[in-house]
N, C-alpha and C positions, 0 to 999 in steps of 0.2 A: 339519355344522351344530353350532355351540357349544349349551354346554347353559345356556339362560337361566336356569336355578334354579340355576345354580352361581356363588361368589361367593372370588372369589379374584384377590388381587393380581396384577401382571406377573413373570412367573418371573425369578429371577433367576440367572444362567445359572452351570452348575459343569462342571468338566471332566464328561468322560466316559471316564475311565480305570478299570482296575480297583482301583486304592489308592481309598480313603476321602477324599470331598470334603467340604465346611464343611456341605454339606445332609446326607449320611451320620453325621456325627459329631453335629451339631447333633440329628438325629432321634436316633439312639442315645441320645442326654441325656435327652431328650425322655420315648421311652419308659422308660427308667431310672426318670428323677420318677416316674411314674404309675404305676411300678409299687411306689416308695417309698413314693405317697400314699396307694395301697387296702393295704399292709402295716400302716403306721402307724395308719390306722385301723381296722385288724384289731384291732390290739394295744390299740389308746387303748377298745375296749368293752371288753376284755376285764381291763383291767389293776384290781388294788384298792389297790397303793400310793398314794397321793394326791399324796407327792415326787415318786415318779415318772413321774407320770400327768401331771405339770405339765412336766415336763422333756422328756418326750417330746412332745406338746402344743405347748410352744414349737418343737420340732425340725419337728414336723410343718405348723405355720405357714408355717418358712421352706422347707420343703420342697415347700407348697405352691405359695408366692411366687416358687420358680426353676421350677414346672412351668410356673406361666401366664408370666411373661417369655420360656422357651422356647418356647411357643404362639405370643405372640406376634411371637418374632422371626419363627419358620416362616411366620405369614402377611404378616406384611409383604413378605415377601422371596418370596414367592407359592410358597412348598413346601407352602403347608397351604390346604386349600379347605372348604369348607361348601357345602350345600343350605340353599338359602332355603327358606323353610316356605310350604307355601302355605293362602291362609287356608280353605278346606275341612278342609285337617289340624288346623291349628288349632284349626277349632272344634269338630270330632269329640273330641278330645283335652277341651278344655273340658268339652265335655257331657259323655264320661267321667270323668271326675274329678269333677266336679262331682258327680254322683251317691254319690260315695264319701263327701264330708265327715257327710252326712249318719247315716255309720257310725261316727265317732270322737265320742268325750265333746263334749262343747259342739260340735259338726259344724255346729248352726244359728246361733253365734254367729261362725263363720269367714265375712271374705266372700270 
């Protein structure tokens, strides 16, 4: 039985050899970005030059920009899948959070 909360394109089919196929290489990229984008944001709290807080900044933009274009090739091409939320989670998740604004500075002026 398929899983109805699963939300993913039609595969699109790669050898099955042991060499590295376009979905192998493609993910490999993939996780690469994402591990470039929580580094770079390591660095961008932590940095106090301001040249180069901007310069890395810009780096980490376009580093962002080729994470999600790699996302979205994988789901087009049906290598990447999601769970749909279902709305009970959602609004457990709501009322959790919800309760939290009320602990930050102006919390009651958030809506």
């Amino acid at each position: 039985m398929p899983n109805q909360n699963k939300v993913q394109n039609p595969e699109t089919p790669v050898p099955k050899t042991p060499q590295m196929n376009d979905r192998d290489f493609i993910n490999d990229m993939l996780t690469t970005e994402k591990y470039f984008c929580n580094s770079f944001s390591v660095a961008l709290h932590e940095m106090s030059n301001q040249s180069l807080f901007q310069d890395i900044f810009s780096i980490s933009k376009e580093n962002h920009d080729m994470q999600r274009e790699l996302y979205n090739l994988m789901f087009e091409k049906g290598w990447y899948s999601l769970e749909s939320a279902q709305p009970t989670s959602l609004s457990q998740s709501y009322q959790q959070f919800s309760g939290y604004k009320s602990q930050f500075p102006y919390g009651s002026n958030i809506q």
